[in-house]
Each structure stands twice: as C-alpha cells, then as structure tokens.
N, C-alpha and C positions, 0 to 999 in steps of 0.2 A: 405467605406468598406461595402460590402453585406455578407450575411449570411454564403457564399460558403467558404470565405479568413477569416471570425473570425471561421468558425469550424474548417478548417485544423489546424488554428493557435492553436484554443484550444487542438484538437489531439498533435500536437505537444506538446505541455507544460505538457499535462498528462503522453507521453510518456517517456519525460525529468523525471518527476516525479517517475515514474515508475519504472526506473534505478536509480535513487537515492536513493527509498526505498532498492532495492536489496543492492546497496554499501550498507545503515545503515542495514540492516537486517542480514548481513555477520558479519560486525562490533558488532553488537547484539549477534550473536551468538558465536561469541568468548571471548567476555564480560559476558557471561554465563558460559560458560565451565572454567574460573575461580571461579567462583562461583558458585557451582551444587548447593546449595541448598536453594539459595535464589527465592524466589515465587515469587520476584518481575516480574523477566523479564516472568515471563509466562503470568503475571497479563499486562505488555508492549503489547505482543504478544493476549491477547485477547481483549483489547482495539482495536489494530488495526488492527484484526480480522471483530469484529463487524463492524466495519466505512465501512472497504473493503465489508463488506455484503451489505452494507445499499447502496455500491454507484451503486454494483451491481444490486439488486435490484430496484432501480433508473433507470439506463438505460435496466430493461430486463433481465439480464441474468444473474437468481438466478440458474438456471439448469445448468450453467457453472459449477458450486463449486461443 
C-alpha cells in the first residue's frame, strides 16, 4: 500500500464518520427537546465541540469555524 491508497482510504472513513455524527447529532437533538432543561447535553455538545476544534486545528483549518 503507498501513501496515495491509505490517504483516500483515511478520507473515506472520516467521511463515513462524519455522517454518522450528523445521524447521532440529530438523534441528540431530539433527546434534548424532551429534556429542555437538562445541561447535560449542552455539556455532550461542547465536548464535541472542542475535539472538532482540535482536529481542525490539526489539519489547518481553524479559519473554517
């Protein structure tokens, strides 16, 4: 395997990733709206906040957000 076939591949699997967050983020968000006033899920939501900073930052593009 060379560098060119594990980066697409990684692309790939991030992108897999990336649409699975949306499904749980959705899922999230309606799991909240039974719940208005629990802080938990906001406290969900800046966890994975931060991570999504950090990977940005990582590859470059802090000026995206």
């Amino acid at each position: 395997m060379n560098a060119t076939t594990k980066y697409r591949e990684r692309q790939q699997n991030i992108a897999a990733a990336l649409a699975a967050l949306r499904r749980v983020l959705d899922r999230h968000n309606e799991q909240q709206r039974e719940r208005p006033t629990d802080w938990g899920y906001c406290g969900d939501l800046g966890y994975v906040e931060e991570r999504l900073g950090e990977a940005l930052a990582h590859l470059g593009g802090c000026d995206d957000v």
